[in-house]
N, C-alpha and C positions, 0 to 999 in steps of 0.2 A: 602561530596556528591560526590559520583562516578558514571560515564556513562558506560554501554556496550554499544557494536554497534551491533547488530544483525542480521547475513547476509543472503541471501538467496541466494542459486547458484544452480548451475545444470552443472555438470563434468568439474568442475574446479582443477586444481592442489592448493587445499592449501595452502601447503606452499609456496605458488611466492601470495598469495591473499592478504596478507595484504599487503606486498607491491605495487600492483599493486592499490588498495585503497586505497591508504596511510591512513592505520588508525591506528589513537594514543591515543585509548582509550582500557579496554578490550574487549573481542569481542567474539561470540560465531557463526560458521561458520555454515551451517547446506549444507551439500554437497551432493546434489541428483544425484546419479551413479548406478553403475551397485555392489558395494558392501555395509557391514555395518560392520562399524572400529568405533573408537575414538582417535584422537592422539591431542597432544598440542604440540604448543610451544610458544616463547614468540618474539616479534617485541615492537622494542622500549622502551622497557620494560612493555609490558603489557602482559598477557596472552589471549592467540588465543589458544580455543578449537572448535577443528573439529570434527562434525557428519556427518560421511557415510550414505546414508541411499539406499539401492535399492529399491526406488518407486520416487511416480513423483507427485507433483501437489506443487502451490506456497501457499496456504493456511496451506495444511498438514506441509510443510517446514517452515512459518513462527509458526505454533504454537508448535514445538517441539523447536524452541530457547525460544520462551516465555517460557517453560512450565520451562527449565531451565535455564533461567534467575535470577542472583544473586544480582545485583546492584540496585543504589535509582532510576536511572535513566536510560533509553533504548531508543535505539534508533533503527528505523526498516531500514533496509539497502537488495540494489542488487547486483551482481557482479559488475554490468559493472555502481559504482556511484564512483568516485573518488573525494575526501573529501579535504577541504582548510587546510592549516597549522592555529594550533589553531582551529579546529571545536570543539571537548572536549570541553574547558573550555567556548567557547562563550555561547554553550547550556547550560552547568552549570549555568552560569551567570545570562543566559533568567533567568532560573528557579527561582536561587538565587533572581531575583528586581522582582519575580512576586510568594509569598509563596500558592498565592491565585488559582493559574490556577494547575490542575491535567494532563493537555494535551499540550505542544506547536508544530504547525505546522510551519516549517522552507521552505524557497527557495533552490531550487536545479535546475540550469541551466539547460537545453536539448535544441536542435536545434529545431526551430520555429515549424515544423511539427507536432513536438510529443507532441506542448508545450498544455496542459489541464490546466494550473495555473500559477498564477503568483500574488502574495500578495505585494502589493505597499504599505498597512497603516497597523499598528496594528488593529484587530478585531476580535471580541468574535462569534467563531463559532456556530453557532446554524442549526437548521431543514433544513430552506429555503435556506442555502447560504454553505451546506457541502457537495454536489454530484461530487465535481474535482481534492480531493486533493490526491496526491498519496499515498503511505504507506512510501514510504525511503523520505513523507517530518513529518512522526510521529516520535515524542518525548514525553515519557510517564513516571510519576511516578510511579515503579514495584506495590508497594504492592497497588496503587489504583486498578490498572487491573485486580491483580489478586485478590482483595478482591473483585472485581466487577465481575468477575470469565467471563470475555468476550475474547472468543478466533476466530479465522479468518473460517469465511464457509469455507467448503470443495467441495461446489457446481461450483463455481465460482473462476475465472481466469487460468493462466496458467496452464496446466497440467491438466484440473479438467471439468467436462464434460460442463457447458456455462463457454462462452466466459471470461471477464473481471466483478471487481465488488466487489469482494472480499472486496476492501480497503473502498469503498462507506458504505458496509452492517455494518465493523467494526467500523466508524466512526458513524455511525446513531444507531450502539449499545450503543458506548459510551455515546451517547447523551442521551440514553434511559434510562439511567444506574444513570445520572446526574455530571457526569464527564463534571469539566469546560475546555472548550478549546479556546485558544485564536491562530490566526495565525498573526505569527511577520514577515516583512521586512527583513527578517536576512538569508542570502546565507550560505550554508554551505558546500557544494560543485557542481559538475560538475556530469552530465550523461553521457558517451560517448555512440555514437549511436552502435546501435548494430538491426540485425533482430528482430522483434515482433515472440514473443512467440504465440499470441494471436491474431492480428488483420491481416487481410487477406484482407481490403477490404472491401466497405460498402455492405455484402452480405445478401443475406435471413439469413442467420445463424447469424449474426450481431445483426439486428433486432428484430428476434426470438428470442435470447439470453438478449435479452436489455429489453424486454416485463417479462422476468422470472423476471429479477433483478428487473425491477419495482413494482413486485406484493409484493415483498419480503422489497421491500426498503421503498415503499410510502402509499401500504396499500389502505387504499380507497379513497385515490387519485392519484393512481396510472393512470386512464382515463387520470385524467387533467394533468399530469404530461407527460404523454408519447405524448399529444398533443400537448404540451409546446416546449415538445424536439424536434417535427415533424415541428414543423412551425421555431424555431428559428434555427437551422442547415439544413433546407430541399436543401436550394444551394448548400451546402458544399456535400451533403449527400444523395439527392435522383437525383442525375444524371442520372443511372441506373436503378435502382429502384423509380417507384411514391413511393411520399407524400403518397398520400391513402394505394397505397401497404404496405410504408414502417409502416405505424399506424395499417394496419389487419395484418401483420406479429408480432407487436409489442404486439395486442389484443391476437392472438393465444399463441402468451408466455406464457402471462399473466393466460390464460386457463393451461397451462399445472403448473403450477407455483399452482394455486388451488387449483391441483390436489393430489398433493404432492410427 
């Protein structure tokens, strides 16, 4: 059983990347610039293939390492995650004491601000309890994915016309799909902070965008779900922006999201 790491970046010098991630498994780069090249080479003794590509969004980029992805096992990665000695084979390991799980979700450090998760006990993800995990904490068996033929919107996150989301719609496909997922206790590396691509601020455009992803995420509970999120974050969140406001900005998403 073999891992790749799967990376996503945006005008990174390649070859200094694995290094700067220490990663020690194979690994397929996918490098969003201003050209489009292909080059390899090998760290650690694995092989690091690098795609150039001139365009921009973090969906489009995660699903051109999926599409060629070769290993039992994948892992979805950023630039800026730098990876523990031994992360390889621990995830192998997971995999290895659990034949039963198609999916495992792993811990990855970031500084308190940015932090959306954090998994204390072993447990079996499901509907109600999968809206925070991010994509570089996904570990996946290839040929389930791709027999399940599920790849990342193009709507949604970085580079891509709303906001963030992308990793929420992928995880709630899996589910859809019946792909089992369990999220383990188990660190595998560090985030170092870096600017947001993507969040600017709890703005109208936040909300607005949060209302699309809801229509597309929860369906016809998408109402109760966006109320959910209004009452249980409105301190954090509607400082600026009312409550009320931030739920009609949320509803009008939801209308354009309908719309298609």
């Amino acid at each position: 059983m073999k891992l790749q790491t799967l990376v996503s970046a945006v005008g990174q010098k390649p070859e200094l990347l694995a290094e700067k991630m220490n990663l020690q498994t194979e690994a397929i780069i996918i490098n969003q610039g201003e050209k489009n090249d292909y080059t390899e080479y090998f760290h650690r003794g694995n092989c690091i293939k690098v795609y150039s590509f001139s365009e921009r969004g973090v969906g489009l980029s995660r699903n051109n390492a999926l599409l060629r992805a070769t290993e039992d096992l994948i892992l979805f990665s950023d630039e800026d995650i730098v990876y523990e000695e031994g992360y390889g084979e621990k995830i192998i390991r997971c995999f290895q004491e659990r034949p039963w799980a198609d999916m495992l979700l792993f811990n990855v450090k970031v500084e308190e601000s940015r932090a959306t998760y954090h998994i204390n006990k072993e447990h079996r993800v499901r509907f109600y309890n999968s809206g925070r995990y991010p994509t570089y904490s996904f570990a996946i068996r290839r040929e389930k994915i791709h027999k399940a033929n599920i790849t990342f919107s193009l709507l949604f996150g970085g580079g891509a016309k709303y906001s963030n989301g992308e990793d929420s719609l992928f995880l709630m496909e899996c589910l859809k799909k019946g792909l089992k997922i369990y999220a383990l206790p188990v660190t595998i590396g560090e985030e170092i902070p870096r600017p947001s691509t993507w969040f600017f601020g709890y703005t109208e455009k936040f909300f607005f965008d949060r209302g699309v992803l809801y229509y597309f995420l929860y369906g016809k509970l998408r109402h109760l779900m966006a109320l959910r999120f209004i009452l249980a974050h409105q301190k954090k969140m509607c400082e600026t922006i009312s409550p009320k406001q931030a739920l009609t900005l949320m509803l009008q998403g939801m209308k354009e999201g309908e719309k298609g």
